[in-house]
C-alpha positions in Angstrom: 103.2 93.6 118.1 104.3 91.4 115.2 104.3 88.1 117.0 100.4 89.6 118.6 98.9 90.5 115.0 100.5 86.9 113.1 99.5 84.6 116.2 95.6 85.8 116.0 95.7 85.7 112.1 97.3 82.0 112.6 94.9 81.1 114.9 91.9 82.5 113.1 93.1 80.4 110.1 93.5 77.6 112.2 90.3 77.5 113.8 88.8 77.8 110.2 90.7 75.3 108.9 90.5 72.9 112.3 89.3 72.9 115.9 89.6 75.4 118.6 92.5 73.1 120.5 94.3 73.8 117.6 93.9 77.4 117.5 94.5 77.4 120.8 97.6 75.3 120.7 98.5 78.1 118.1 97.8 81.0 120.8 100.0 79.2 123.6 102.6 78.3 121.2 103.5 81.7 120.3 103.1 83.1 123.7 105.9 80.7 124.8 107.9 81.3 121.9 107.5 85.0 122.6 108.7 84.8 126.6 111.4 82.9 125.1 112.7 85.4 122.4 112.2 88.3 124.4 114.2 86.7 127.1 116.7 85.4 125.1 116.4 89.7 123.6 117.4 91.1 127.0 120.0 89.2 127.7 121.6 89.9 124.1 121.4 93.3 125.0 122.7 93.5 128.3 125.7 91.9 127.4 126.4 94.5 124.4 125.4 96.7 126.6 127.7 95.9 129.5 130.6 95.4 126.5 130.2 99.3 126.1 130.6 100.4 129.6 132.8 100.9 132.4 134.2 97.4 134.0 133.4 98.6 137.1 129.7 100.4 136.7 128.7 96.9 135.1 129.8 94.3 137.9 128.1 96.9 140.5 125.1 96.6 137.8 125.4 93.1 137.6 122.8 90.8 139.4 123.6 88.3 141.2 120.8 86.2 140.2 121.1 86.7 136.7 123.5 83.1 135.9 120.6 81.6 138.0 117.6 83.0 135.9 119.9 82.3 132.6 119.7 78.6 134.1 116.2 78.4 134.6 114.6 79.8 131.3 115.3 76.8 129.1 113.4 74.6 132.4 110.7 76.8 132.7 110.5 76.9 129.0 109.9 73.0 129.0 107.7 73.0 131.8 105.3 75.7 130.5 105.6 73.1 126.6 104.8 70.1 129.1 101.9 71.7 131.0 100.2 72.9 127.8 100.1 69.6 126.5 99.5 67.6 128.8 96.7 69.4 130.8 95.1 71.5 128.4 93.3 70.2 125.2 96.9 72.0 123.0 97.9 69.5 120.1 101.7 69.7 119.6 101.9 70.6 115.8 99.4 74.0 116.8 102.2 74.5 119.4 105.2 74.3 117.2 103.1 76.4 114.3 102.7 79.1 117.4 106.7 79.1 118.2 107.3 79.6 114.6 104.9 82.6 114.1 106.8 83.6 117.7 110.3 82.9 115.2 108.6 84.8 112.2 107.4 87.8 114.4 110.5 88.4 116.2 112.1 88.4 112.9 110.4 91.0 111.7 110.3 93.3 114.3 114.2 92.7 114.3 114.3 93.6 110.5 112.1 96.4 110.8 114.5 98.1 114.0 117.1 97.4 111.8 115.8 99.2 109.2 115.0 102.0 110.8 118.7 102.5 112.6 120.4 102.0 109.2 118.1 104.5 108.0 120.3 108.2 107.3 118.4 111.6 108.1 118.7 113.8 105.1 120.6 116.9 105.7 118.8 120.1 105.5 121.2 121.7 103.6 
């Protein structure tokens, strides 16, 4: 929801300030940058995850497909970069601007979970 709420701000100001290819550039940037966070997310997890459980229930939980779709997210990463800019009208600084509000939004969701597990629950007593 962070990365949603910053991206349409950044591309309302962008589309103020310059054309719609940039705002647009802006839109696909952080899209990409969000598929690649959230990605990069649940992975992190699943291996703290699988660090916490049984050896056994986590190779029978294990896919087999997962070294295969860690290989391909980085390609499909720079093919989804390429496509946008070369056959739609993206510029590349709205796309890095994008990818960073992506960065910023992640960030912050991360902070705010953080904040709210470190949080303590008062004691009624």
């Amino acid at each position: 929801m962070w990365t949603l709420t910053l991206a349409v701000l950044a591309a309302l100001l962008t589309l103020a300030l310059a054309n719609h290819a940039q705002a647009l550039s802006v839109l696909l940037g952080a899209a990409i940058g969000l598929f690649n966070f959230q990605s990069l997310a649940r992975a992190a997890v699943r291996i703290l995850l699988a660090a916490e459980a049984e050896p056994d229930a986590t190779a029978a939980s294990t896919s087999h497909f997962a070294p295969l779709l860690a290989m391909l997210r980085w390609p499909a990463t720079a093919l989804a970069t390429a496509a946008v800019l070369w056959y739609m009208p993206g510029r590349p600084e709205g796309l890095v601007v994008g990818v960073l509000v992506a960065l910023v939004g992640f960030t912050a969701a991360a902070l705010h979970s953080a904040d709210e597990l470190t949080r303590s629950t008062p004691d009624l007593d």
